[in-house]
N, C-alpha and C positions, 0 to 999 in steps of 0.2 A: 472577497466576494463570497455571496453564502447563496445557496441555491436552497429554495423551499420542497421540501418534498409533501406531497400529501398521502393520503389513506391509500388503500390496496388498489384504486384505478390510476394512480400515480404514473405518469408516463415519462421514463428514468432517459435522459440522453444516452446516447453510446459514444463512447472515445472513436476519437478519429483512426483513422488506415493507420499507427506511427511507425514508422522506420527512423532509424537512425543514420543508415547506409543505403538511399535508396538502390543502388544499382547493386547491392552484393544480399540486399533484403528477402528471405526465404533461399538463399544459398549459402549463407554463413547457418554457425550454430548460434546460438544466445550466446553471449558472456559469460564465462564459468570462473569457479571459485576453487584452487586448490586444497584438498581438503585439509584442516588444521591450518591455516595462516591467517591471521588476520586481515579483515580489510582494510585498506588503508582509508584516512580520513581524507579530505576536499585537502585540506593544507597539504598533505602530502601528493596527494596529487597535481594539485597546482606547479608542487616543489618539483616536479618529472622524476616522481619518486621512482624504483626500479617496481616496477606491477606487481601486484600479489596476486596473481592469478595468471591464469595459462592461454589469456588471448592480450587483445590489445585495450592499453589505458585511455581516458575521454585523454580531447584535445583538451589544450588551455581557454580557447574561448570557451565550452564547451564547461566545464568547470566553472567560469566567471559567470555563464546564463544561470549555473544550477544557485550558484551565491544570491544570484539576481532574486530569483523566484523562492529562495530559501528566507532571503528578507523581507518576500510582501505575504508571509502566511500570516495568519492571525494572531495578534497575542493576546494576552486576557481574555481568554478566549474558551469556549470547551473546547474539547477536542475532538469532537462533530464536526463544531464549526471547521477547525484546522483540517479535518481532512474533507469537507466539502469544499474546501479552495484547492486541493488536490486533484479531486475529482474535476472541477470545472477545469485546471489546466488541462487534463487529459480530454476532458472533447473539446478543444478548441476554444473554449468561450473567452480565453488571454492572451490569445493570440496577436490580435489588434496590439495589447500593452506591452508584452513581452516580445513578441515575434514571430514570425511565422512558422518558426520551428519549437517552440515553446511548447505544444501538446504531445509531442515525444518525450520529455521526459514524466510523463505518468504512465510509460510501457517499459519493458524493458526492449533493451539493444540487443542488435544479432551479433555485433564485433565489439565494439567498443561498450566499456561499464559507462553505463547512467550513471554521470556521478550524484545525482538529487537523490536517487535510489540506495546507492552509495552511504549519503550522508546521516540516512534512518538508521545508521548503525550507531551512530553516534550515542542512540540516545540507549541503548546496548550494552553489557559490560560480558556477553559472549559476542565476542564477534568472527567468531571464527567459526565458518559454515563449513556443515555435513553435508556430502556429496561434489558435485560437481556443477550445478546452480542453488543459487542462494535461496532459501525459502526465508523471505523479506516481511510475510503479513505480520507478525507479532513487532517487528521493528518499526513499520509502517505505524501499529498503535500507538505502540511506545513514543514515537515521535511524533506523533499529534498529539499526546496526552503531556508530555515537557514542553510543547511548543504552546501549548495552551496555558498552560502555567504559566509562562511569563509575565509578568507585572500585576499575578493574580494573591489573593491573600491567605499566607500559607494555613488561617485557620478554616478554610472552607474547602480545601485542595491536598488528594490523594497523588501522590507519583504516581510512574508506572512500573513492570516489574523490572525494568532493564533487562528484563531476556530477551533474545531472539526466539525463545519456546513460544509457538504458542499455548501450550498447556500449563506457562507459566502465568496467565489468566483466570485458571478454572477456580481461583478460591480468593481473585483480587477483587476486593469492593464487600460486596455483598449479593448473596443470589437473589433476584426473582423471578416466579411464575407470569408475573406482567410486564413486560419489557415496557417501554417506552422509546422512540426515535433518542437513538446517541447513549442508548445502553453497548454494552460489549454483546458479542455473541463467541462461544466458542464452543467447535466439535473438536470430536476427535477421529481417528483412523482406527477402521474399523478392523484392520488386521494388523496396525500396526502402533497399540495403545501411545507409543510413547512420541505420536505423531499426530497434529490434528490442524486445525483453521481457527483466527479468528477477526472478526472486526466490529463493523460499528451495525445496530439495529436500526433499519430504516421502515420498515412495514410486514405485519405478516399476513400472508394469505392461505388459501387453504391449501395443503400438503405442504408450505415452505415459507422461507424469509426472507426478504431483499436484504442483501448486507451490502454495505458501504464497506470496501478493505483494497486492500494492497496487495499483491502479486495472488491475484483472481484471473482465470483463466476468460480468456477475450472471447465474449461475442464474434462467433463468425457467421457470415455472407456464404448462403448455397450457390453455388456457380452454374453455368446453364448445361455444364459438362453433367455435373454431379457433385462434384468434386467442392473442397471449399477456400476460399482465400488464402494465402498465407501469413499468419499471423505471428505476433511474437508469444511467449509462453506466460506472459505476464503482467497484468497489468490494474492501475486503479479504476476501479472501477461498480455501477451499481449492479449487483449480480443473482437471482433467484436460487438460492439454494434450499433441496428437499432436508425438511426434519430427519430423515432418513434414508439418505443415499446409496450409493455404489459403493461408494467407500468409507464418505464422513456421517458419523452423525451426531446429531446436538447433544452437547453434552449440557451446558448449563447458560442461563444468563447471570451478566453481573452489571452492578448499579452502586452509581455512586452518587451523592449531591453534587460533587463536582463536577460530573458530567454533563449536567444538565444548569447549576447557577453560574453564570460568568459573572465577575463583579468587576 
């Protein structure tokens, strides 16, 4: 599935409510990652490997949906495209095909690891995360830009950087001043150089950029208290971010032919 996006009056869906655990949802913490251990891959999980991490593993069905949905992404493909089929899982639009719970895995979980989320590590060769949740956006690329390769022709097609950095972007492709929809975007942290954001360019407007990416912080719902929804910390989705933020700010664009010809 490919969703069209248009110029800066573009009216972007929002991902659904997802929970994983409805009844333990905003009373768990997210899924955490202990630091230095690798994440385990879907086979291992499947396998009831022993958890790399310090809460609880997806179930087996649970696993078999994320295979499911790991099979209908795009191939030969850019990798726009592949993570516009991401994006439409996460608000619902595959629901019908997949299932009713099929739009939670473009969030992340309060208890149990997303294994679809999981699997963007794959396309990785750090996969062992700092801190105690995963910072997933550069994987998320990475795994649209491998996923997009498949069946594509290796003389028109760049990899990706296999990091989980995002700032392992900042010098991939080629830079421009004129982005184009399904160029890379990436900041960085503003106090924290060796830390930053990246995804896909969908439109710019004035003071900021809509970026298509992965583990972006969710749209919330003002409550009649004051107060807001309780959301999970993560998720895919279309996101307006300022050229110059609180914390991030844009470092560079990059641009590849293969970003943009599928063949």
């Amino acid at each position: 599935m490919s969703l069209a996006f248009g110029a800066a009056s573009a009216q972007f869906l929002t991902p659904r409510w997802a929970q994983a655990v409805p009844e333990l949802f905003g009373q768990a913490p997210p899924v955490g990652f202990e630091p230095d251990v690798i994440v385990p891959t879907l086979d291992e999980l499947l396998a009831n490997a022993p958890p790399a991490r310090g809460n609880e593993p997806p179930y087996r069905d649970e696993v078999k949906l994320a295979r499911l949905i790991l099979s209908r992404a795009p191939t030969n493909a850019t990798a726009f495209n592949v993570a516009q089929f991401y994006y439409s899982l996460s608000t619902g639009l595959m629901d019908d095909e997949l299932g009713a719970n099929s739009f939670t895995y473009g969030t992340e979980w309060p208890v149990r690891a997303n294994p679809l989320i999981v699997s963007f590590f794959d396309a990785t060769v750090l996969r062992t995360p700092n801190g105690d949740i995963t910072p997933w956006c550069a994987a998320f690329v990475n795994s649209c830009i491998e996923q997009g390769l498949r069946g594509r022709s290796n003389s028109v097609t760049i990899g990706g950087t296999k990091s989980a950095a995002a700032l392992s972007f900042s010098d991939w492709g080629t830079g421009t001043e004129k982005p184009t929809q399904g160029d890379i975007v990436v900041f960085q942290h503003k106090r924290k150089a060796a830390n930053g954001h990246v995804g896909f360019f969908v439109t710019e407007v004035e003071g900021g950029i809509y970026i298509l990416g992965g583990n972006q912080m969710p749209l919330r719902s003002k409550l009649p208290d004051g107060t807001y929804e309780a959301r999970n910390t993560g998720e895919i989705n279309v996101k307006f971010m300022p050229r110059d933020g609180k914390d991030l700010r844009l470092l560079t664009f990059r641009t590849d032919p293969s970003l943009h010809d599928a063949i």
